[in-house]
C-alpha positions as CSV (number, residue, x, y, z in Angstrom):
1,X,0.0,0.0,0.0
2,X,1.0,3.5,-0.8
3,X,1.3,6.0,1.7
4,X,0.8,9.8,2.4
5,X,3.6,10.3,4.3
6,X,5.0,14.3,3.7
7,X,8.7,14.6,4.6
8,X,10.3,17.0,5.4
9,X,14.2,17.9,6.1
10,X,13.8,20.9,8.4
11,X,17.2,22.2,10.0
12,X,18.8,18.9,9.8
13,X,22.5,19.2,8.9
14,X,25.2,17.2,6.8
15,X,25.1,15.9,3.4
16,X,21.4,15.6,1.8
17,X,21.4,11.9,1.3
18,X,22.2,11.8,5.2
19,X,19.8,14.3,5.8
20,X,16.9,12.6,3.6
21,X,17.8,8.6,4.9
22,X,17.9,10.3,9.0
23,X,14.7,12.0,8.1
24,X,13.0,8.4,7.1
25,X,14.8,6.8,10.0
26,X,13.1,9.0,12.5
27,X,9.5,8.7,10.2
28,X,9.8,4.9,11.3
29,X,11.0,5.5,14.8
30,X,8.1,7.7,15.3
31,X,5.3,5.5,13.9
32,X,4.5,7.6,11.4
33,X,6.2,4.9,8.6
34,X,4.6,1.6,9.8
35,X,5.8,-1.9,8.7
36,X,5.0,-2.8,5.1
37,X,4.6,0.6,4.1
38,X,5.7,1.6,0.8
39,X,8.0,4.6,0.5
40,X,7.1,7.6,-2.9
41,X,9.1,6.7,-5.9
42,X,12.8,8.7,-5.7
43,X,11.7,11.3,-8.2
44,X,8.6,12.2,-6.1
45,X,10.3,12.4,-3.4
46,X,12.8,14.3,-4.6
47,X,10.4,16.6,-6.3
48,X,8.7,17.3,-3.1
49,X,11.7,17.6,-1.2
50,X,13.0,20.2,-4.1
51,X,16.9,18.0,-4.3
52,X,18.0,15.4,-6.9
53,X,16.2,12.0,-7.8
54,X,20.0,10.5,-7.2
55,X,20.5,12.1,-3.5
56,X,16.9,10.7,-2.5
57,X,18.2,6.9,-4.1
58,X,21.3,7.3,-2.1
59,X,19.5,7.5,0.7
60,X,17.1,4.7,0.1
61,X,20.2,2.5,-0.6
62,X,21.8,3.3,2.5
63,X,19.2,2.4,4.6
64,X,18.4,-1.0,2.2
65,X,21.8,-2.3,3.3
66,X,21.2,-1.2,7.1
67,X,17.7,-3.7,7.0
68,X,15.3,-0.5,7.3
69,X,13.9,-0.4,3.9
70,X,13.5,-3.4,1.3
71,X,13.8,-2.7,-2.3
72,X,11.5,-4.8,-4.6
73,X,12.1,-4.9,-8.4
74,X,9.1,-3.8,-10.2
75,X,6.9,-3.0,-6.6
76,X,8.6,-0.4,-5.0
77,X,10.4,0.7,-1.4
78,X,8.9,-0.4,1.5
79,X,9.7,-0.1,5.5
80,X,11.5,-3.5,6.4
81,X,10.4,-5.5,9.7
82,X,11.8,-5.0,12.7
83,X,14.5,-7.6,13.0
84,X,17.0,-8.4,15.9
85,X,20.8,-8.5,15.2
86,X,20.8,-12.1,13.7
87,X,17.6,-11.7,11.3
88,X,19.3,-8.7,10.4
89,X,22.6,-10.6,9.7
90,X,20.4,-13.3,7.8
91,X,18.5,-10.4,5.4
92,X,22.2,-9.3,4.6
93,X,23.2,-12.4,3.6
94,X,19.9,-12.6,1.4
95,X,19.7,-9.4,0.2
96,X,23.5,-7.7,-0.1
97,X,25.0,-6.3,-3.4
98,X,22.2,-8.9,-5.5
99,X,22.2,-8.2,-9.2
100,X,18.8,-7.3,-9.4
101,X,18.9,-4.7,-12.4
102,X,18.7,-7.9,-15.0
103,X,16.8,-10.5,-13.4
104,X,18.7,-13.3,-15.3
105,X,21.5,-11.7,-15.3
106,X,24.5,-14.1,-13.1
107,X,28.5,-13.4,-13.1
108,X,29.9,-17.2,-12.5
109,X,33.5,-15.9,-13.8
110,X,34.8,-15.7,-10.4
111,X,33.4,-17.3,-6.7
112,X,31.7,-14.4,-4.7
113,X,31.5,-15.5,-1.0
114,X,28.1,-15.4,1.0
115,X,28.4,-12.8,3.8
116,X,27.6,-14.9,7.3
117,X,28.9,-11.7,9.3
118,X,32.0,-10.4,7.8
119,X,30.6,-7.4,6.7
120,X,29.5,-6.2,9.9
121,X,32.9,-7.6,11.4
122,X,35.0,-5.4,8.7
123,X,33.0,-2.2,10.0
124,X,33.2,-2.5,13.2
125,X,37.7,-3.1,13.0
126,X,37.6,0.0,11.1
127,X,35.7,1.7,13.4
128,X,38.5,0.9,15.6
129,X,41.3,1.1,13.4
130,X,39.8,5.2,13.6
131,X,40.4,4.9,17.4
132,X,43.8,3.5,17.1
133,X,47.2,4.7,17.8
134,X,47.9,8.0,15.5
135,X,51.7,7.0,15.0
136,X,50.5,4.1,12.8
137,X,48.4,6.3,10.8
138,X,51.8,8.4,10.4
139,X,54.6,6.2,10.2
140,X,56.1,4.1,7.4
141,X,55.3,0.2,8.3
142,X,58.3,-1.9,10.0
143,X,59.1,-5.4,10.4
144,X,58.8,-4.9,14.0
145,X,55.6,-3.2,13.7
146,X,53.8,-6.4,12.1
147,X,54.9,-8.7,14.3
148,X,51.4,-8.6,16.2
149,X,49.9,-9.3,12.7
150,X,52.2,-11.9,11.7
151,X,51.4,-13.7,15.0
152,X,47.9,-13.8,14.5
153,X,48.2,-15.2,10.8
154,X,50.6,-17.8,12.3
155,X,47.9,-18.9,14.8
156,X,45.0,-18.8,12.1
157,X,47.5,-21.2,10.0
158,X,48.5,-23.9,13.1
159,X,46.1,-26.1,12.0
160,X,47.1,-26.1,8.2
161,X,49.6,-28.8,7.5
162,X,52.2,-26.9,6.3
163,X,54.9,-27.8,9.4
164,X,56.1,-25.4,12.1
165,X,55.0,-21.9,11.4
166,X,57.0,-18.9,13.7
167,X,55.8,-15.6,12.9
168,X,59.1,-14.5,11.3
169,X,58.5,-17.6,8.4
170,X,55.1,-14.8,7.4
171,X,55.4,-12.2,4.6
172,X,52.1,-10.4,4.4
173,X,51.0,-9.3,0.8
174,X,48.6,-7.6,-1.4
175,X,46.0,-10.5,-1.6
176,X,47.4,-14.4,-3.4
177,X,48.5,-13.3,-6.5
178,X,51.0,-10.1,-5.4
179,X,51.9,-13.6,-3.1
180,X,52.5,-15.4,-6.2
181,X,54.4,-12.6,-7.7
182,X,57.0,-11.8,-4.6
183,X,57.7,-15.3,-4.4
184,X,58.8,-16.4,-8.1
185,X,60.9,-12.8,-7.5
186,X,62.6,-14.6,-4.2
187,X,62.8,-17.9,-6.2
188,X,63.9,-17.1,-9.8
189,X,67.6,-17.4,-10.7
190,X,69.9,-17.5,-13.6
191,X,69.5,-15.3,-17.1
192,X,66.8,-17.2,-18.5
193,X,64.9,-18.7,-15.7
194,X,61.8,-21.0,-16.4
195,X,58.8,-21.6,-14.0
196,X,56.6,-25.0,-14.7
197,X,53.2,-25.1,-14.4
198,X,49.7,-27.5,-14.7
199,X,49.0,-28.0,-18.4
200,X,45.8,-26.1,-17.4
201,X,46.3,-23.9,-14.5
202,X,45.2,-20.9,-13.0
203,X,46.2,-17.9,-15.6
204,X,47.8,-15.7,-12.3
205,X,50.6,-18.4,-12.5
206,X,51.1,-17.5,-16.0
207,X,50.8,-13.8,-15.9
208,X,53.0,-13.2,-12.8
209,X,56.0,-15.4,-14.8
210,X,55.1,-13.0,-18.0
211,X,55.6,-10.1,-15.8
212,X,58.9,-11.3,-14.4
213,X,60.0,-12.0,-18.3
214,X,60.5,-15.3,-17.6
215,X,59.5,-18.5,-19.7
216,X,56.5,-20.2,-18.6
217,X,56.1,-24.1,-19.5
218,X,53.4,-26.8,-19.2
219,X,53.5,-30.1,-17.3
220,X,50.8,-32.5,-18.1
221,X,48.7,-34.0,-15.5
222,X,46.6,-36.6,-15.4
223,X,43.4,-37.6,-12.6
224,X,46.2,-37.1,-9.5
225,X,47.6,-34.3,-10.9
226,X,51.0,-33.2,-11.8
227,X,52.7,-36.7,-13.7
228,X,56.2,-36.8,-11.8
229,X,57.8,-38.6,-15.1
230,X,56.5,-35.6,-17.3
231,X,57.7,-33.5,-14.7
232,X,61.2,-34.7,-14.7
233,X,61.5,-34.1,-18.2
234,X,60.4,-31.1,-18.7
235,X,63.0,-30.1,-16.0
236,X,65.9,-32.1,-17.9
237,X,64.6,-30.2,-21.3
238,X,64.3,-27.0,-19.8
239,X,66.6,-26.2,-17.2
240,X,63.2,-24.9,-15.2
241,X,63.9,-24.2,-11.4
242,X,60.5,-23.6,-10.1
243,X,57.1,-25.0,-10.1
244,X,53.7,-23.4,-9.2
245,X,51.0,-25.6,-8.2
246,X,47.8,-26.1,-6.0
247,X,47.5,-29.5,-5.0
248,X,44.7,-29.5,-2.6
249,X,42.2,-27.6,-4.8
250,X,43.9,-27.4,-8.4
251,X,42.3,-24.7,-10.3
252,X,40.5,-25.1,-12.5
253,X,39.5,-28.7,-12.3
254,X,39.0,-28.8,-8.5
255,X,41.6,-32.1,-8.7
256,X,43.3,-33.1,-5.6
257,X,47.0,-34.6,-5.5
258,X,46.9,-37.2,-3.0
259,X,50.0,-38.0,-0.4
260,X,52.1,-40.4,-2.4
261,X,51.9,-39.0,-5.7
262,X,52.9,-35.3,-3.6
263,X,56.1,-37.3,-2.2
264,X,56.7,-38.4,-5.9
265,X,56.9,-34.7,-7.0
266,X,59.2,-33.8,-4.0
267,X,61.4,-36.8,-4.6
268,X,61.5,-35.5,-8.3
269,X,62.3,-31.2,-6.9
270,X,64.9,-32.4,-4.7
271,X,67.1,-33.8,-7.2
272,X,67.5,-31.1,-9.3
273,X,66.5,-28.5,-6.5
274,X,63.5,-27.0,-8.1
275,X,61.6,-24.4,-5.7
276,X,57.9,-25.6,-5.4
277,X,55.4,-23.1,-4.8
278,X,51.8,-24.0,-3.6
279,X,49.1,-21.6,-4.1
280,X,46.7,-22.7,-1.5
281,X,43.7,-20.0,-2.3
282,X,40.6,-22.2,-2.8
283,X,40.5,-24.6,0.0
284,X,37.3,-23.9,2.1
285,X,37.3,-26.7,4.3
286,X,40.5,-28.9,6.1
287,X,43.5,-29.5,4.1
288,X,43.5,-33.5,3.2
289,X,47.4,-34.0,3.0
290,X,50.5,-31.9,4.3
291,X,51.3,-29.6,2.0
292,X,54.8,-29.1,-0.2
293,X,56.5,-26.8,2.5
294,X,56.0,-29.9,5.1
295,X,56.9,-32.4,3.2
296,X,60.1,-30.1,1.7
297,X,60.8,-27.6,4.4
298,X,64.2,-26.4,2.3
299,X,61.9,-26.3,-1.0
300,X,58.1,-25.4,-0.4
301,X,56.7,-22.2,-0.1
302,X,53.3,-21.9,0.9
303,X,50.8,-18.7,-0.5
304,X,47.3,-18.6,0.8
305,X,44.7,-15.1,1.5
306,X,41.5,-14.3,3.1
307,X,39.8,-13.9,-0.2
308,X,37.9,-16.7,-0.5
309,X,36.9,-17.5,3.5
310,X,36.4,-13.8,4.0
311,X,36.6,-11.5,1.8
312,X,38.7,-10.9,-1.5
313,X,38.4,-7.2,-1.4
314,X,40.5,-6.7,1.4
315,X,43.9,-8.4,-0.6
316,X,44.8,-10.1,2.4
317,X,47.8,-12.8,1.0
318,X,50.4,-14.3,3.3
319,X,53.2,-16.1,2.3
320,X,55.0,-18.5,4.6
321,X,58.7,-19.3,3.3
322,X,60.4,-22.4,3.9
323,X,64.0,-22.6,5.3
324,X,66.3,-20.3,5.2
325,X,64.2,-18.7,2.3
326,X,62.2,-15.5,4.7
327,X,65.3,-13.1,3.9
328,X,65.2,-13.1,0.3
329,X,61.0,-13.1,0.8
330,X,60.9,-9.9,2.5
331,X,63.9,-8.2,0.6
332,X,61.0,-8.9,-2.0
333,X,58.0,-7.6,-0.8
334,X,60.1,-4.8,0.9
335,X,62.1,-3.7,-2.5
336,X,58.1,-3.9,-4.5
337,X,56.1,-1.9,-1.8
338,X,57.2,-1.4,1.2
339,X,55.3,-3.5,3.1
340,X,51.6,-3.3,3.7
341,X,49.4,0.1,4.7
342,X,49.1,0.0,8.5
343,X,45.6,0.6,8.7
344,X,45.3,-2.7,6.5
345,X,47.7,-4.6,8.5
346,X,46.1,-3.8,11.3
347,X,42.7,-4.7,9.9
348,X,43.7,-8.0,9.6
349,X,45.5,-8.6,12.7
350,X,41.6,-7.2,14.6
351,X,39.6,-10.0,12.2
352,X,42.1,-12.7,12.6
353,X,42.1,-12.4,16.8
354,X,38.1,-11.6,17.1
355,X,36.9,-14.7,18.4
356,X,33.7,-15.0,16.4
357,X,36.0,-15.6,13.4
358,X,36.2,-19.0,13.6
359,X,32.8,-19.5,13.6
360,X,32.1,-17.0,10.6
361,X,34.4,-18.6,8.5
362,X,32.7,-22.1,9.6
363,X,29.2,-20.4,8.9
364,X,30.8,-19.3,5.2
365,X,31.7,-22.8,4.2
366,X,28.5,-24.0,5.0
367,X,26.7,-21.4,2.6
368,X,29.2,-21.9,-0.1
369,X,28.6,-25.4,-0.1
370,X,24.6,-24.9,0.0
371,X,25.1,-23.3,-3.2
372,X,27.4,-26.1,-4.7
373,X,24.9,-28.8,-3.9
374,X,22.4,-26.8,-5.9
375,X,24.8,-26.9,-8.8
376,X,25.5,-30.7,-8.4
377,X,21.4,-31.1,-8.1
378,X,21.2,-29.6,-11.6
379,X,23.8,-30.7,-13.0
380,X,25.0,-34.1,-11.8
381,X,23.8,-36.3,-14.7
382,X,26.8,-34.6,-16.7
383,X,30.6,-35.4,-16.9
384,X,31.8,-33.1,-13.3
385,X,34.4,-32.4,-10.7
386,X,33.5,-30.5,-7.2
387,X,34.0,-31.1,-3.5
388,X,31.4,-29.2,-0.9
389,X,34.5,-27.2,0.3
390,X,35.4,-26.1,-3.0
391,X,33.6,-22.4,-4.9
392,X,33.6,-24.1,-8.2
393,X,32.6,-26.6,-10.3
394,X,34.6,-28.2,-13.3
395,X,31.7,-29.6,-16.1
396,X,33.4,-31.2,-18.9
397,X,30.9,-30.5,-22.1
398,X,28.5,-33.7,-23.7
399,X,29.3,-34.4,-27.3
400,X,27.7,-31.3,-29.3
401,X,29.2,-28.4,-27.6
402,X,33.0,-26.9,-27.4
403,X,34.2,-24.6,-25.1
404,X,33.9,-21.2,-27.2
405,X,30.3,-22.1,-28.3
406,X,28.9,-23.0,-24.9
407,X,30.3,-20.2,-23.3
408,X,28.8,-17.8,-25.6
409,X,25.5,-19.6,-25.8
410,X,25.4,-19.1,-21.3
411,X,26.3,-15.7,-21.9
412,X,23.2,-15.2,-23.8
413,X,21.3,-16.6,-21.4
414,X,22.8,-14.1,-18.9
415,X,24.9,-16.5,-17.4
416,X,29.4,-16.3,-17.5
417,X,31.2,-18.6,-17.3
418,X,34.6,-19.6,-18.0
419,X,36.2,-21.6,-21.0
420,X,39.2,-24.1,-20.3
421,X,41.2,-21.8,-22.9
422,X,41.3,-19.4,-20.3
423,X,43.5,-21.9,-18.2
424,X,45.6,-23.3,-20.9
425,X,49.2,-22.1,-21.8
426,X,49.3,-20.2,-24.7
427,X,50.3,-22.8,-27.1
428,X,48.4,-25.6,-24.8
429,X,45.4,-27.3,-25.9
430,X,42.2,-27.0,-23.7
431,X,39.5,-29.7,-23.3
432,X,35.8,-28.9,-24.1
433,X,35.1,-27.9,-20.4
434,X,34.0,-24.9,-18.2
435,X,34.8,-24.1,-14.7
436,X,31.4,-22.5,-13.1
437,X,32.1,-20.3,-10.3
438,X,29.8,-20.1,-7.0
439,X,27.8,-16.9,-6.6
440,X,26.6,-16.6,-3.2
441,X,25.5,-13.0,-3.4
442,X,22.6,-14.0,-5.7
443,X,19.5,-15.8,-4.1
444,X,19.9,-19.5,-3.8
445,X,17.2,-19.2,-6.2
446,X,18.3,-17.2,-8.9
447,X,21.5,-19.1,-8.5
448,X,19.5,-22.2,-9.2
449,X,17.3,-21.3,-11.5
450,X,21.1,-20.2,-13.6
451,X,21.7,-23.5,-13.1
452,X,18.6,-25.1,-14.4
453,X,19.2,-22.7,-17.8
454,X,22.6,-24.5,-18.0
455,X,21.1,-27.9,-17.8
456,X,19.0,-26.7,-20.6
457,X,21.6,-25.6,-22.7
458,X,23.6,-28.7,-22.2
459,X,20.5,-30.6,-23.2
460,X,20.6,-29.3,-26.4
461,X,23.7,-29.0,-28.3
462,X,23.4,-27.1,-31.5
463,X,25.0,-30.4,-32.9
464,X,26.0,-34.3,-32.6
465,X,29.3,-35.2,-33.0
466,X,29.4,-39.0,-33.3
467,X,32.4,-41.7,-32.9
């Protein structure tokens, strides 16, 4: 129902939007906006109000994200319900940054975490980060300085099996791929050094050697991952001295390298001491062997980030070097940046020690995996790869479609997604698969009914290719 609600700004003060959303807030507070009841459209409101269409949609945005109003493509604005601090943490999860302006519109290029909390969490430490101590909002950051941060990663990684961790073995960075980046600089040597990777792997590998001008070569796999006798000859052809791999979630196939086939690989490093680093983004859930810088503590270097447990938008990437190797690591990071802002560092070090953290991230996986189970519902009478604890799926295409075709078919339906040829090497050969990404800041509906679209697309290749 409409309403005949008058508003009016009076001697209010600040910026208009402020002015307009404070206004409303104190409508509701007062009765005079009841539950259910549906705001004037921004231009008539802004007309009355004599101020811009955008300031009056600023301020219904503002107070759609605080809970107070609900937007409703095609109805209107209406006053939200009353809701105590978890509904309102549950109506952000529903309702936060959905793509509502085409209804079938879905990004699956890249995972986009639920929010179980973390957004609240993020406001309130830089509420405090305001409050804190003005020489770290003057100073350039030291090694000494981060030592509190460092600490808390080092605790937040004890259960990771990537042997003993002391706080000095951390290099914070700029999010997993500036990781990525700083380590091949600590790692690379010789004029013409060459860094291995997955026949298909994820294209930050790739792009961070290209930036480093070095050459960039293939290993093949096969359903364990990285083939040790490939790998040996490639090193023995080559002369490469590092190799980048994720063996717990490989991107983008969401393989996992098992133990023995891992010690095969180390076995392989060791004799022709070949740095191994293990980007170790993806994992949601428990690691299900030890990782490279256990099982080679003089070879292994270990990159993992927040982005994908809490948020990517913070670039929260730490990097834990293996022996002897921390020097050179921090020379790097040091010699590119500087180290991190101290606001940011900071940041990090309040979300890793709040104690609700552990449950968030606990309460993230669970969404995530809500999602994939709705994928594997629609889709699990094809040809796929996923794990509950992993933001992706891996769907290798029915005879009829190729990559190129299927993604541009998906895109027409609203729906990216992304074509194995964006994880082979230049020169590589893809297979006729996608990897389709986890969007939890859709509805678990409009996720599913993406899904459903797919399944309809798969049934129906424009043609049969026989034999």
């Amino acid at each position: 129902m409409g309403t005949m609600w008058s508003a009016d700004l009076g001697a209010k003060s600040g910026p208009k939007y402020r002015r307009v959303a404070e206004t409303i807030r104190g409508a509701i507070d007062a009765g005079t906006l009841s539950v259910g009841t549906k705001l004037p459209p921004v231009r008539e409101l802004a007309y009355q109000l004599s101020i811009t269409p955008g300031t009056v949609a600023r301020a219904y945005s503002v107070l759609t994200d605080e809970g107070i109003l609900v937007a409703e493509v095609g109805r209107g604005t209406f006053v939200a319900e009353k809701m105590t601090a978890l509904q309102d943490d549950v109506w952000s999860r529903q309702l936060h940054i959905q793509e509502e302006r085409d209804p079938k519109h879905v990004s699956l290029f890249s995972p986009r975490i639920a929010d179980m909390g973390q957004v609240a969490a993020i406001r309130e430490a830089m509420h405090k980060i305001a409050d804190c101590d003005p020489h770290k909002l003057l100073n350039y950051p030291t090694r000494d300085g981060y030592a509190p941060v460092r600490t808390a990663v080092a605790k937040w990684l004890s259960k990771a099996p990537i042997g003993p961790v002391r706080e000095r073995d951390i290099v914070l960075t700029h999010g997993g791929q500036n990781g990525l980046m700083i380590t091949m600089q600590a790692c690379l040597r010789g004029p013409s050094p060459v860094v291995m990777v997955e026949d298909l792997a994820y294209a930050g590998f790739r792009r961070a050697a290209d930036m480093l001008r070095t050459n960039v070569v293939g290993v093949a796999m096969d359903e364990h991952g990285i083939r040790p006798d490939i790998l040996e000859l490639m090193i023995r052809k080559t002369g490469a001295t590092v190799l980048c791999t994720s063996p717990e979630v490989h991107n983008p196939t969401g393989l996992f390298t098992p133990l023995e086939r891992r010690l095969e690989i180390v076995e392989v490093a060791r004799r022709h001491n070949v740095q191994l680093i293990e980007d170790d983004c993806y994992r949601l859930g428990q690691a299900q062997a030890p990782s490279y810088r256990s099982l080679a503590p003089e070879l292994g270097w270990y990159v993992t980030s927040l982005s994908k447990l809490l948020t990517p938008s913070l670039r929260a990437g730490f990097v834990v070097a293996p022996e002897g190797g921390v020097n050179i690591l921090r020379r790097a990071a040091e010699y590119s940046f500087f180290g991190l802002a101290q606001p940011m560092a900071e940041l990090i070090r309040i979300l890793l020690t709040d104690p609700r953290m552990p449950q968030l991230m606990d309460d993230v996986r669970t969404e995530m995996a809500r999602y994939v189970r709705v994928a594997v519902n629609a889709l699990g009478g094809f040809d796929i790869n996923w794990s509950p604890d992993v933001p992706f799926i891996w769907l290798r295409l029915p005879a009829g479609w190729r990559a190129g075709p299927f993604t541009r078919a998906a895109e027409a339906e609203g729906i990216q997604i992304r074509s194995a040829d964006e994880f082979a090497l230049r020169d590589g050969r893809a297979p006729h698969a996608v990897r389709i990404a986890v969007n939890a800041h859709v509805s678990i509906r409009k996720f599913e009914d993406a899904m459903v679209r797919l399944r309809g697309l798969l049934d129906n290749p424009p043609e049969q290719i026989s034999g």
